[in-house]
CHARMM internal coordinates of N, CA and C (Angstrom, degrees):
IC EDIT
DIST 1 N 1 CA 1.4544
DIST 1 CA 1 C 1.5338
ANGL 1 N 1 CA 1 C 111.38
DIST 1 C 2 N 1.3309
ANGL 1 CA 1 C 2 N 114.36
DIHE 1 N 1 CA 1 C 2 N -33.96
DIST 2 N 2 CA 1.4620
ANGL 1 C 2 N 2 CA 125.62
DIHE 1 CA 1 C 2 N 2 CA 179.64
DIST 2 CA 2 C 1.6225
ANGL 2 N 2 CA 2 C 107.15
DIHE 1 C 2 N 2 CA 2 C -50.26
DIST 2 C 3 N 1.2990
ANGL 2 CA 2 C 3 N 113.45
DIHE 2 N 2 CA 2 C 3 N -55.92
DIST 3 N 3 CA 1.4844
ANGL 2 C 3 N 3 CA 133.28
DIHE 2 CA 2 C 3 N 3 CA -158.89
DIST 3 CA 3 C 1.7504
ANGL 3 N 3 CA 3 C 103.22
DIHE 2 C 3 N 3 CA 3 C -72.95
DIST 3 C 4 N 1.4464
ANGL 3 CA 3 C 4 N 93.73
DIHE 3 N 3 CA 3 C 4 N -38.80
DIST 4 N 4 CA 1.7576
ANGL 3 C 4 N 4 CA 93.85
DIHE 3 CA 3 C 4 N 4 CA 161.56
DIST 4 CA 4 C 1.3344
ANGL 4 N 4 CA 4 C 135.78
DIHE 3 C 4 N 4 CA 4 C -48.76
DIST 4 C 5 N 1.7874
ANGL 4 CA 4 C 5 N 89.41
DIHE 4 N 4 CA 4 C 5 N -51.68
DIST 5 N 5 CA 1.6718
ANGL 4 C 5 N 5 CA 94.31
DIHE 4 CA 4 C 5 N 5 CA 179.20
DIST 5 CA 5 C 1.2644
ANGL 5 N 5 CA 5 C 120.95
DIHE 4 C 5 N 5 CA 5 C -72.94
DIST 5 C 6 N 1.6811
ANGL 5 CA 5 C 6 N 102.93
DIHE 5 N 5 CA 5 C 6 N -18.17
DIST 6 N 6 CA 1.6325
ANGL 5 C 6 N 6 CA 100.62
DIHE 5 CA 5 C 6 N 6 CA -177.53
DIST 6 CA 6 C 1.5785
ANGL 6 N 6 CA 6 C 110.43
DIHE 5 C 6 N 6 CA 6 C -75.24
DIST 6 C 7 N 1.0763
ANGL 6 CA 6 C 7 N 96.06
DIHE 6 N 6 CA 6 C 7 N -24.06
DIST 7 N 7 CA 1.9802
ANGL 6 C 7 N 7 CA 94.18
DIHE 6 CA 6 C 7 N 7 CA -175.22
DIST 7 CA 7 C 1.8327
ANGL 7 N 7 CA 7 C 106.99
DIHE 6 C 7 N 7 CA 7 C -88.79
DIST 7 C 8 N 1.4396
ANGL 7 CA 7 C 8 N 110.40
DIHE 7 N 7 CA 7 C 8 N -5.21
DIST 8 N 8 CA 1.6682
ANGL 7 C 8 N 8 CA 119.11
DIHE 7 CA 7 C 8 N 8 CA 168.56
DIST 8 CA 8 C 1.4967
ANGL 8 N 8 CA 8 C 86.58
DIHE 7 C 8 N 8 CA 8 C -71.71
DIST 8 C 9 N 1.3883
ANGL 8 CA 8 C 9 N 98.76
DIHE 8 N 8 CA 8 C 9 N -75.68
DIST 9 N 9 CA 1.3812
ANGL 8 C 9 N 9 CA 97.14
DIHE 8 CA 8 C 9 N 9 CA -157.54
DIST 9 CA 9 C 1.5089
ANGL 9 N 9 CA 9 C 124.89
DIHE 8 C 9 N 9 CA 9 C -65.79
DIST 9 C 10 N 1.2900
ANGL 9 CA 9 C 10 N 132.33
DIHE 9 N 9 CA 9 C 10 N 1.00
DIST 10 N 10 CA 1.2814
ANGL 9 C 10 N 10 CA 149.92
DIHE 9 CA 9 C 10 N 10 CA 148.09
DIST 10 CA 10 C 1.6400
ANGL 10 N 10 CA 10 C 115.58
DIHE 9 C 10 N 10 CA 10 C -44.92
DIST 10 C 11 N 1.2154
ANGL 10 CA 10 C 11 N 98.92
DIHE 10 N 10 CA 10 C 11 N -51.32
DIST 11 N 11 CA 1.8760
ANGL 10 C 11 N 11 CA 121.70
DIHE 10 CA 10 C 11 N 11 CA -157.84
DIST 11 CA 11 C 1.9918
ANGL 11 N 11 CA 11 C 93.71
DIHE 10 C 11 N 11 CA 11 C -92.96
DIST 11 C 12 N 1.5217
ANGL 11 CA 11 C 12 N 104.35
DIHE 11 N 11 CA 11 C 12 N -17.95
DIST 12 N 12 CA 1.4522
ANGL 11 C 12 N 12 CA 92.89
DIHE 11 CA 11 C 12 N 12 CA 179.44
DIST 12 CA 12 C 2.1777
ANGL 12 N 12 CA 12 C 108.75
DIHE 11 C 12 N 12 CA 12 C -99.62
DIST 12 C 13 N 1.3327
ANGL 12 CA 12 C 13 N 89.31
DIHE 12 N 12 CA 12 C 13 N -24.37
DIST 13 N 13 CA 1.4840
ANGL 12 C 13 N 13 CA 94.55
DIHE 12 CA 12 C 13 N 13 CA 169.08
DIST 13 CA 13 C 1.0928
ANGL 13 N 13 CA 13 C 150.32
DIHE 12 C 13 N 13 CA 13 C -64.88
DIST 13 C 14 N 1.8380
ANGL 13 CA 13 C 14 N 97.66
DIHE 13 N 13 CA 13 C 14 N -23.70
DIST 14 N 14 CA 1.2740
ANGL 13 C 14 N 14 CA 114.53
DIHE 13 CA 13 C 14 N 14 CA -161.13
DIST 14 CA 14 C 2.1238
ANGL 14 N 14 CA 14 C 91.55
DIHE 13 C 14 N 14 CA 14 C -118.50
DIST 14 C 15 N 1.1642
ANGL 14 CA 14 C 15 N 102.07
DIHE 14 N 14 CA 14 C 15 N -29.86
DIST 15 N 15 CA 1.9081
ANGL 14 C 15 N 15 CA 109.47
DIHE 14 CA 14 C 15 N 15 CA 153.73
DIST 15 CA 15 C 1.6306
ANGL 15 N 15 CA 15 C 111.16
DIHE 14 C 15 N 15 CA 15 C -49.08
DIST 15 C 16 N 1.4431
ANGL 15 CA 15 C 16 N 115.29
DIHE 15 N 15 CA 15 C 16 N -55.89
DIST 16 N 16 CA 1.6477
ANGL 15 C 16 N 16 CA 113.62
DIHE 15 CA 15 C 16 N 16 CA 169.13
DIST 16 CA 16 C 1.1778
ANGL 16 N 16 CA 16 C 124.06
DIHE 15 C 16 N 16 CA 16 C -72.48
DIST 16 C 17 N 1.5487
ANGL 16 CA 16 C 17 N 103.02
DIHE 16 N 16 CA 16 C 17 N -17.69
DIST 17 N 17 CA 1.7726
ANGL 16 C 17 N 17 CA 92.77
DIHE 16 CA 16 C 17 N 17 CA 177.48
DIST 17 CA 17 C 1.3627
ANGL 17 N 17 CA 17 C 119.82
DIHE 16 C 17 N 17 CA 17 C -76.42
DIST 17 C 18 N 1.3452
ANGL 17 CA 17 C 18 N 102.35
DIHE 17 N 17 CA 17 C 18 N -43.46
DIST 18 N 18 CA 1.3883
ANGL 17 C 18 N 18 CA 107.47
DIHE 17 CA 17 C 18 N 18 CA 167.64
DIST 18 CA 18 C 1.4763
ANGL 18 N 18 CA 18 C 138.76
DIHE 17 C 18 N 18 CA 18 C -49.60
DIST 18 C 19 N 1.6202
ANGL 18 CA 18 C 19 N 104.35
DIHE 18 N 18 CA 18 C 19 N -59.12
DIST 19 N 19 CA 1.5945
ANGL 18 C 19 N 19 CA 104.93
DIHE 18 CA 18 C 19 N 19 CA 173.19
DIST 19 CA 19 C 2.1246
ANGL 19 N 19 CA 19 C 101.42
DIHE 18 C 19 N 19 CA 19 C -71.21
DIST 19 C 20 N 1.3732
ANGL 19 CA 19 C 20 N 120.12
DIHE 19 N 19 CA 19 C 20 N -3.99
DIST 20 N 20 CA 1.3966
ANGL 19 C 20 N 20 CA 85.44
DIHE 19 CA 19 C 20 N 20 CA 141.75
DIST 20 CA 20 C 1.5066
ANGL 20 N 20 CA 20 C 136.71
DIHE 19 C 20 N 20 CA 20 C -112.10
DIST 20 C 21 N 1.2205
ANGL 20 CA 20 C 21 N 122.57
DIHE 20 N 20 CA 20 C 21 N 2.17
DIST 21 N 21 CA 1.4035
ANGL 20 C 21 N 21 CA 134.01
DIHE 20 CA 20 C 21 N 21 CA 156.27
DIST 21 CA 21 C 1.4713
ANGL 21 N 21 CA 21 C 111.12
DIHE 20 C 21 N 21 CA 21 C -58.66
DIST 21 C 22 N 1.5094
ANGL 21 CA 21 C 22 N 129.85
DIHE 21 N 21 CA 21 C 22 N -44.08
DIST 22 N 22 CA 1.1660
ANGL 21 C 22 N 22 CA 110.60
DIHE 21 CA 21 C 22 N 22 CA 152.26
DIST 22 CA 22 C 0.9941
ANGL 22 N 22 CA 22 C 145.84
DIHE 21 C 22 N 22 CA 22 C -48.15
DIST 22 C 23 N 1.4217
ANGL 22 CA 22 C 23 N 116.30
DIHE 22 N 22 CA 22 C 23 N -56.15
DIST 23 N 23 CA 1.3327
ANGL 22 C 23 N 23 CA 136.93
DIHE 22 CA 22 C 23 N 23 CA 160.15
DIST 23 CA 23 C 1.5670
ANGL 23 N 23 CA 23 C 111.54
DIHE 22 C 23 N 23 CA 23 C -34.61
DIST 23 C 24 N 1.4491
ANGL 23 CA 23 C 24 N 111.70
DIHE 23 N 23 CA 23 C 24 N -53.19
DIST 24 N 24 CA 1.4387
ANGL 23 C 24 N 24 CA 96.08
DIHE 23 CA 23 C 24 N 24 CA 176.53
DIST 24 CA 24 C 1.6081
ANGL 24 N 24 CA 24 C 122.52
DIHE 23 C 24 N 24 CA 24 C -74.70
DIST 24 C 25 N 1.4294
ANGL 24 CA 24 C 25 N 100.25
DIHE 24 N 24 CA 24 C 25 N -26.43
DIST 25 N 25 CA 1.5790
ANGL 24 C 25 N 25 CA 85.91
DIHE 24 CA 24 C 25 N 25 CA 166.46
DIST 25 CA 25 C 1.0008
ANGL 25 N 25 CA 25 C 130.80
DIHE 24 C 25 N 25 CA 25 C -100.17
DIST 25 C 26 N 1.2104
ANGL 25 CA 25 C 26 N 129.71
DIHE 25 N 25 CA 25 C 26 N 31.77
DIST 26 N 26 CA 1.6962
ANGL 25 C 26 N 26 CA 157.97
DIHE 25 CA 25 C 26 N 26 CA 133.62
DIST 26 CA 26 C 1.6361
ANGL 26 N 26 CA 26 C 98.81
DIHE 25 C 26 N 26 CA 26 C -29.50
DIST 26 C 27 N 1.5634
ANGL 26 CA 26 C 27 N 84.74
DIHE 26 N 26 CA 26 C 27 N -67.89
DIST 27 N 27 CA 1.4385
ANGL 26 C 27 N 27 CA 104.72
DIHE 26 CA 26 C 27 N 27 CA -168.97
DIST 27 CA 27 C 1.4351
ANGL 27 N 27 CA 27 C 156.48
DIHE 26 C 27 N 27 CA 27 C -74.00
DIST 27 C 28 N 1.1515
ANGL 27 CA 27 C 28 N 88.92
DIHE 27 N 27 CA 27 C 28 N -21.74
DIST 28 N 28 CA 2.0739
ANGL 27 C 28 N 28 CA 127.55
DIHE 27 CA 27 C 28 N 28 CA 164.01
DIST 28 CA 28 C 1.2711
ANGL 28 N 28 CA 28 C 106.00
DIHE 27 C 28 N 28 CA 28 C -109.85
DIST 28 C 29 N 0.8807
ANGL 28 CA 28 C 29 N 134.46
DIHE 28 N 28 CA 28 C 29 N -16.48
DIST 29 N 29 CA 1.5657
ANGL 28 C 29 N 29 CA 118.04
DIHE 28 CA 28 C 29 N 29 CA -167.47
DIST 29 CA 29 C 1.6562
ANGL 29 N 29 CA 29 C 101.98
DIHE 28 C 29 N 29 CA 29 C -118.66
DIST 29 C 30 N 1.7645
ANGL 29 CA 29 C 30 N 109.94
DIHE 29 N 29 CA 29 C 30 N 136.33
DIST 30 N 30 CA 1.3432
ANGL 29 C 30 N 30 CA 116.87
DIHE 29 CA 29 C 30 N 30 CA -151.78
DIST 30 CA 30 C 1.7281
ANGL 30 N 30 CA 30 C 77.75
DIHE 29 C 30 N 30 CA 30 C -102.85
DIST 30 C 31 N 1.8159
ANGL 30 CA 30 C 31 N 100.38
DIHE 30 N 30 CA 30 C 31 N -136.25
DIST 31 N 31 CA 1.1868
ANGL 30 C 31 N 31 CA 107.87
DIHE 30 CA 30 C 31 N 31 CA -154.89
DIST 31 CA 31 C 1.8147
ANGL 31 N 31 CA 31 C 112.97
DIHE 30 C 31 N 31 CA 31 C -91.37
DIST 31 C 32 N 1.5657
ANGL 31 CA 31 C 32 N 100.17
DIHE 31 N 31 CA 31 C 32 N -6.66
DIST 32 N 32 CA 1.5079
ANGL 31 C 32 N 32 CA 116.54
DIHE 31 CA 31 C 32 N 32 CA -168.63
DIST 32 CA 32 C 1.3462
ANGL 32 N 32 CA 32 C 100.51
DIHE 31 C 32 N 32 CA 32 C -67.77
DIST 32 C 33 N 1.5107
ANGL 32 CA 32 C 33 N 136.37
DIHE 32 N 32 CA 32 C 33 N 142.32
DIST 33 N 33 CA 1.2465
ANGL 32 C 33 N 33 CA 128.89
DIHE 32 CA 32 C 33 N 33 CA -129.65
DIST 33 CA 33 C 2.1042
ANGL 33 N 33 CA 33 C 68.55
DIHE 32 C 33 N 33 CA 33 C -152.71
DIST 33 C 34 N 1.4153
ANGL 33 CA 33 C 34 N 137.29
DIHE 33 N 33 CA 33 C 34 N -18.20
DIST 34 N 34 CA 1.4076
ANGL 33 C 34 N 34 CA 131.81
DIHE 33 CA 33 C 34 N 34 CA 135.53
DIST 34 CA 34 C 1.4084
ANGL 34 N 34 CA 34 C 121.21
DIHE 33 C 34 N 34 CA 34 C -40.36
DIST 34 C 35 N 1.6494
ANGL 34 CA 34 C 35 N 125.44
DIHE 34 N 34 CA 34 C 35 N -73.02
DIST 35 N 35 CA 1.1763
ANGL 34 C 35 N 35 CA 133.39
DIHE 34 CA 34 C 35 N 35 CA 165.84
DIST 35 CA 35 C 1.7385
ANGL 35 N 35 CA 35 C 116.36
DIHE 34 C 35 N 35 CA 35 C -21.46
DIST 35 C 36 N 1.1148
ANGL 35 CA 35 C 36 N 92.10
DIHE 35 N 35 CA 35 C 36 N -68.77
DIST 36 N 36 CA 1.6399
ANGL 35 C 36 N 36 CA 115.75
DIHE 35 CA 35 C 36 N 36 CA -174.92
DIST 36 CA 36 C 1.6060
ANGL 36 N 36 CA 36 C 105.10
DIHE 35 C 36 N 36 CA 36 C -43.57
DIST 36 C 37 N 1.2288
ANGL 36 CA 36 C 37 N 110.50
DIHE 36 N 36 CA 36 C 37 N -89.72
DIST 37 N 37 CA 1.5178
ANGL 36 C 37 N 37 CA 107.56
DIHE 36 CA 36 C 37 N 37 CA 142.33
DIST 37 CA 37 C 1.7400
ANGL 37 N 37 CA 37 C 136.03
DIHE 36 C 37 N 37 CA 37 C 27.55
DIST 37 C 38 N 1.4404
ANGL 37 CA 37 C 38 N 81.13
DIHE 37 N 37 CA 37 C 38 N -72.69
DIST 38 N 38 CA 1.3951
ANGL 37 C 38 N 38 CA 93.97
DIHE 37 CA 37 C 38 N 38 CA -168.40
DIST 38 CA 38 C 1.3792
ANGL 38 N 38 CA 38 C 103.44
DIHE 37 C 38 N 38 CA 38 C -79.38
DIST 38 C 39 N 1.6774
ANGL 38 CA 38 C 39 N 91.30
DIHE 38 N 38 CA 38 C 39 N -52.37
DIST 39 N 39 CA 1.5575
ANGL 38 C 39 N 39 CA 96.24
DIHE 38 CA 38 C 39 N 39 CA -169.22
DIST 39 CA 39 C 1.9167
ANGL 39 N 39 CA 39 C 119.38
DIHE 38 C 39 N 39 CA 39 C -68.36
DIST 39 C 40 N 1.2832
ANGL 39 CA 39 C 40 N 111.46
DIHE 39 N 39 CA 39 C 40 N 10.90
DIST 40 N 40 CA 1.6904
ANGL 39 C 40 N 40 CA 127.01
DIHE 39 CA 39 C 40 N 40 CA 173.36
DIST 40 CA 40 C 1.2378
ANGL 40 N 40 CA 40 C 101.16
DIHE 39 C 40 N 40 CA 40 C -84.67
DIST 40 C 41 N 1.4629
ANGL 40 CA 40 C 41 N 109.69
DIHE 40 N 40 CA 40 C 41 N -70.56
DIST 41 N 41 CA 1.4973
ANGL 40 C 41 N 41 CA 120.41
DIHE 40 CA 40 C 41 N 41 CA 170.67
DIST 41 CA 41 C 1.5470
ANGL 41 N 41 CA 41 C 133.55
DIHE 40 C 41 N 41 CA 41 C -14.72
DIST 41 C 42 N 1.6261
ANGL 41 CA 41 C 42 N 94.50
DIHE 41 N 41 CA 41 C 42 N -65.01
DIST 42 N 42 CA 1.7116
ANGL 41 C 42 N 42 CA 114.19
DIHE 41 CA 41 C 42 N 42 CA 156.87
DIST 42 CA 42 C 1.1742
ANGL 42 N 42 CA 42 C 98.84
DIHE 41 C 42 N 42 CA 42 C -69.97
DIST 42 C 43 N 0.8983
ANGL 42 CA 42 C 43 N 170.70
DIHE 42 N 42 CA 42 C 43 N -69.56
DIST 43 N 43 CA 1.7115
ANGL 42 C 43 N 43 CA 140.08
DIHE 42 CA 42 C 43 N 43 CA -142.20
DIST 43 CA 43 C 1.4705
ANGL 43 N 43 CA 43 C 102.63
DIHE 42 C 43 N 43 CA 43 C -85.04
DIST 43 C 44 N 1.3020
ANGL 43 CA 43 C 44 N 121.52
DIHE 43 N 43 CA 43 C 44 N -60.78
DIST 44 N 44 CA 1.5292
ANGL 43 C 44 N 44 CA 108.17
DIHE 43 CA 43 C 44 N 44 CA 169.59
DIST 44 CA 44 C 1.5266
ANGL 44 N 44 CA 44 C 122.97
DIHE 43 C 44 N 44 CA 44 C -52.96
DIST 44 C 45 N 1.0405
ANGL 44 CA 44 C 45 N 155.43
DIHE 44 N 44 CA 44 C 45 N 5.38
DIST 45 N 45 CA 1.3657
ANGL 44 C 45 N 45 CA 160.59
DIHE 44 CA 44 C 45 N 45 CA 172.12
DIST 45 CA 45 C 1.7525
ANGL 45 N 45 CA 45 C 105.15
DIHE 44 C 45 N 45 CA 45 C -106.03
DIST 45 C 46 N 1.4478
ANGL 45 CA 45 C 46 N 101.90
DIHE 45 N 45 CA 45 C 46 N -28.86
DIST 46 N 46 CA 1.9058
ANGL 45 C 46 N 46 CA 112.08
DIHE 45 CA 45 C 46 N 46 CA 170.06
DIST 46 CA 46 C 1.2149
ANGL 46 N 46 CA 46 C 115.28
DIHE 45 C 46 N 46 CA 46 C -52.46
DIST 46 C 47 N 1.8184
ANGL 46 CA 46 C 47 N 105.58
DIHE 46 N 46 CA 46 C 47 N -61.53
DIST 47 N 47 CA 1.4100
ANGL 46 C 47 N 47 CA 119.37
DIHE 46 CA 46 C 47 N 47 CA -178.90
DIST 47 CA 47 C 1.4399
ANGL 47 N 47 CA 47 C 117.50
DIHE 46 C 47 N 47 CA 47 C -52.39
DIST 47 C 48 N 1.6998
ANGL 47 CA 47 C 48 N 130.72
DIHE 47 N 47 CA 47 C 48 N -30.95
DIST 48 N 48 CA 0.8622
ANGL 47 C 48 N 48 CA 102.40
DIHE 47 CA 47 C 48 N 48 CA -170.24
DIST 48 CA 48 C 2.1051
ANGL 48 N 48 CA 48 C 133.66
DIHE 47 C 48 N 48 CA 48 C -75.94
DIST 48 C 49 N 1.4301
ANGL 48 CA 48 C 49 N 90.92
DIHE 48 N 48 CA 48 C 49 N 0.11
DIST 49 N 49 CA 1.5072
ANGL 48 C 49 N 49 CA 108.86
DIHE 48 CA 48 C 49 N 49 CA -178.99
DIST 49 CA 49 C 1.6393
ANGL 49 N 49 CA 49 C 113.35
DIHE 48 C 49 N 49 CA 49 C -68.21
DIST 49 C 50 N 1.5312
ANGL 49 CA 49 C 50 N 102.23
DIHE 49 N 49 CA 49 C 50 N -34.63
DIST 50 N 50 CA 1.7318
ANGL 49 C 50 N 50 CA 91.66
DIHE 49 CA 49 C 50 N 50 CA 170.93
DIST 50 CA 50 C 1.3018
ANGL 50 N 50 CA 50 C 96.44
DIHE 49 C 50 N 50 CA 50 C -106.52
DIST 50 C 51 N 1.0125
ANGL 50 CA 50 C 51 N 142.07
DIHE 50 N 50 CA 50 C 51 N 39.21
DIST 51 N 51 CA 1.6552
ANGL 50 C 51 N 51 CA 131.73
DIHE 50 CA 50 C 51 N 51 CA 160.30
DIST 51 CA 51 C 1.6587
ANGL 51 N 51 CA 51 C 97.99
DIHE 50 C 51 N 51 CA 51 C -101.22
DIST 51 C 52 N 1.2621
ANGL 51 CA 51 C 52 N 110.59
DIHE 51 N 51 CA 51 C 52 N -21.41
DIST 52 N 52 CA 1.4170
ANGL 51 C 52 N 52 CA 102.33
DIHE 51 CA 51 C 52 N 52 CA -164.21
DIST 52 CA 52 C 2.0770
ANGL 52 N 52 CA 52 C 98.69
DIHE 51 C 52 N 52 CA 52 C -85.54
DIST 52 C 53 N 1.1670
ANGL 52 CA 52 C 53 N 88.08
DIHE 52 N 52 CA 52 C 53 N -39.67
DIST 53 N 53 CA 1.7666
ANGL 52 C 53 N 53 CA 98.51
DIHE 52 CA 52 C 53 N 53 CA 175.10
DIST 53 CA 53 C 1.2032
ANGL 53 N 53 CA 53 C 116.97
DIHE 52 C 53 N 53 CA 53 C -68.56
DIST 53 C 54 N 1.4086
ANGL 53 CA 53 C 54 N 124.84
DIHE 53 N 53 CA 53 C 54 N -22.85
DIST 54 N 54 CA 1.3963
ANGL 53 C 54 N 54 CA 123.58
DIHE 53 CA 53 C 54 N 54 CA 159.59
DIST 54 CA 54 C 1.4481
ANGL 54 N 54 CA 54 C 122.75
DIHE 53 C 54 N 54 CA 54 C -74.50
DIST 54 C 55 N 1.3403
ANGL 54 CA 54 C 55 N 99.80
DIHE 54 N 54 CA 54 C 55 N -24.32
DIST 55 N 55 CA 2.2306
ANGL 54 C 55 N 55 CA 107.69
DIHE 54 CA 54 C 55 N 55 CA 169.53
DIST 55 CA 55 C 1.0960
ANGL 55 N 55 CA 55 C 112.58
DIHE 54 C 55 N 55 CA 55 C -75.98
DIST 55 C 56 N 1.4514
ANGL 55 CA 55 C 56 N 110.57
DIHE 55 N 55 CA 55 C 56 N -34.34
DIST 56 N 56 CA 1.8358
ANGL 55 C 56 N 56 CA 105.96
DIHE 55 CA 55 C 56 N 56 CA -174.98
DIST 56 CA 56 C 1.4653
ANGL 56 N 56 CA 56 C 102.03
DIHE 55 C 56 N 56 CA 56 C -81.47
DIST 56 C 57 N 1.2113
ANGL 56 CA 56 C 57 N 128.62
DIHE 56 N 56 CA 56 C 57 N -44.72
DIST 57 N 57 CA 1.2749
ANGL 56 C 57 N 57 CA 128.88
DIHE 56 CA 56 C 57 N 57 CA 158.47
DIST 57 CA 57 C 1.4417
ANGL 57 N 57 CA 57 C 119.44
DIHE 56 C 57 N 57 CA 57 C -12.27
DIST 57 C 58 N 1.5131
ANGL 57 CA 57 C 58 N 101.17
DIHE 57 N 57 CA 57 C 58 N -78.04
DIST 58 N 58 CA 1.8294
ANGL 57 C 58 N 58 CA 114.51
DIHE 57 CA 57 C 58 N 58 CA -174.95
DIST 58 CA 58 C 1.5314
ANGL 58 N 58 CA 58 C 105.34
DIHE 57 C 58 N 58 CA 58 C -73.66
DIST 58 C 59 N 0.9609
ANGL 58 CA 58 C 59 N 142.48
DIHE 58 N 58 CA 58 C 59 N 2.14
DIST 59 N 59 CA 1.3931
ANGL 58 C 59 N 59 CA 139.35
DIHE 58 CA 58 C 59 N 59 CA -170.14
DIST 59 CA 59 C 1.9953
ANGL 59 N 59 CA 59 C 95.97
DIHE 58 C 59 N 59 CA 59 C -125.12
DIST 59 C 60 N 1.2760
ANGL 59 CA 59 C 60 N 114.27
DIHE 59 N 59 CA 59 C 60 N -23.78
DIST 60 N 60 CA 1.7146
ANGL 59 C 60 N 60 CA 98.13
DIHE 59 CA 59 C 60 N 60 CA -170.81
DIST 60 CA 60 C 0.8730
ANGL 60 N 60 CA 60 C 116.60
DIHE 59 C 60 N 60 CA 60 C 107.19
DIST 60 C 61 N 1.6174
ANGL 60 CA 60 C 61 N 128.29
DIHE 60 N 60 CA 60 C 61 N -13.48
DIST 61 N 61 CA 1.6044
ANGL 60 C 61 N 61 CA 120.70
DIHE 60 CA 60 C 61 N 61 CA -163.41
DIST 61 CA 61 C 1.0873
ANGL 61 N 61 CA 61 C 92.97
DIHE 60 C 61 N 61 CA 61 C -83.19
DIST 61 C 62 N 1.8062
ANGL 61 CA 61 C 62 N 111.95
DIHE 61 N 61 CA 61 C 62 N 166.08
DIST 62 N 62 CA 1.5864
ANGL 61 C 62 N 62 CA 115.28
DIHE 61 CA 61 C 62 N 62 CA 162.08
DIST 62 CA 62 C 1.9323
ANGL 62 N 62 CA 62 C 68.37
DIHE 61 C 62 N 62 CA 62 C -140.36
DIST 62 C 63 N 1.1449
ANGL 62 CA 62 C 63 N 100.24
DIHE 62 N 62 CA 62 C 63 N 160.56
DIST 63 N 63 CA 1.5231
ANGL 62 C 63 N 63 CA 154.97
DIHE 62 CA 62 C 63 N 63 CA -167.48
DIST 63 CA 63 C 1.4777
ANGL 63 N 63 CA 63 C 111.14
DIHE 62 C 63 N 63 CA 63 C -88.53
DIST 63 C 64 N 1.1643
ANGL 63 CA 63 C 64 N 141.71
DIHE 63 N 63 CA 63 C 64 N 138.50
DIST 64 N 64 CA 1.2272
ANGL 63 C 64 N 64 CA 125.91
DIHE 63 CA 63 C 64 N 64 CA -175.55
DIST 64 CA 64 C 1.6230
ANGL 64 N 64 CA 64 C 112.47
DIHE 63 C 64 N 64 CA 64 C -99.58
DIST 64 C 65 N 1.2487
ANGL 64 CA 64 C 65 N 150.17
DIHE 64 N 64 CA 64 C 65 N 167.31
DIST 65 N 65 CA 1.5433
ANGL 64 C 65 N 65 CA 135.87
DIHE 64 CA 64 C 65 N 65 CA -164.96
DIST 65 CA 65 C 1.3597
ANGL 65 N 65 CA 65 C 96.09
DIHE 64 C 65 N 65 CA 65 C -116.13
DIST 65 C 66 N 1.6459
ANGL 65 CA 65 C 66 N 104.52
DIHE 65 N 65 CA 65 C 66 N 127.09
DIST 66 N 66 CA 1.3880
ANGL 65 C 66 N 66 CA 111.62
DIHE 65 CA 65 C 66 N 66 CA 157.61
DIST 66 CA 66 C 1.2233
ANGL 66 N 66 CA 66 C 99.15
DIHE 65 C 66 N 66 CA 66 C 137.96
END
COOR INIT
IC SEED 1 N 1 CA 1 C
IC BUILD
C-alpha cells in the first residue's frame, strides 16, 4: 500500500510542479527563447531531488549521510 501512495503521490507532485513551473515561466520569462531554456532546465533538474525522496519514501529506503 506504501508503494502505491508513493507513486499517487509522485504523479500528483510532479502534475503541480509543472503547471506551476509553467505558470511561472509564463510569467518572468519574456520573448528570449535562451532564457526560457535555461530557466526549464533548472526547474526540471530541481524536481528531481524530491522525486527521489518520495521513492525512497514508498519503497523503505533511507539513504546513507554524507
Amino acid at each position: 500500500m506504501k508503494k502505491a501512495s508513493g507513486y499517487f503521490l509522485l504523479v500528483t507532485f510532479l502534475a503541480l510542479y509543472a503547471v506551476a513551473v509553467v505558470s511561472l515561466g509564463e510569467l518572468i520569462l519574456g520573448a528570449s527563447p535562451l532564457w526560457a531554456l535555461l530557466f526549464y532546465a533548472v526547474a526540471g533538474i530541481g524536481s528531481v531531488y524530491p522525486c527521489i525522496k518520495i521513492l525512497d519514501w514508498s519503497h523503505g529506503r533511507s539513504r546513507p549521510k554524507g
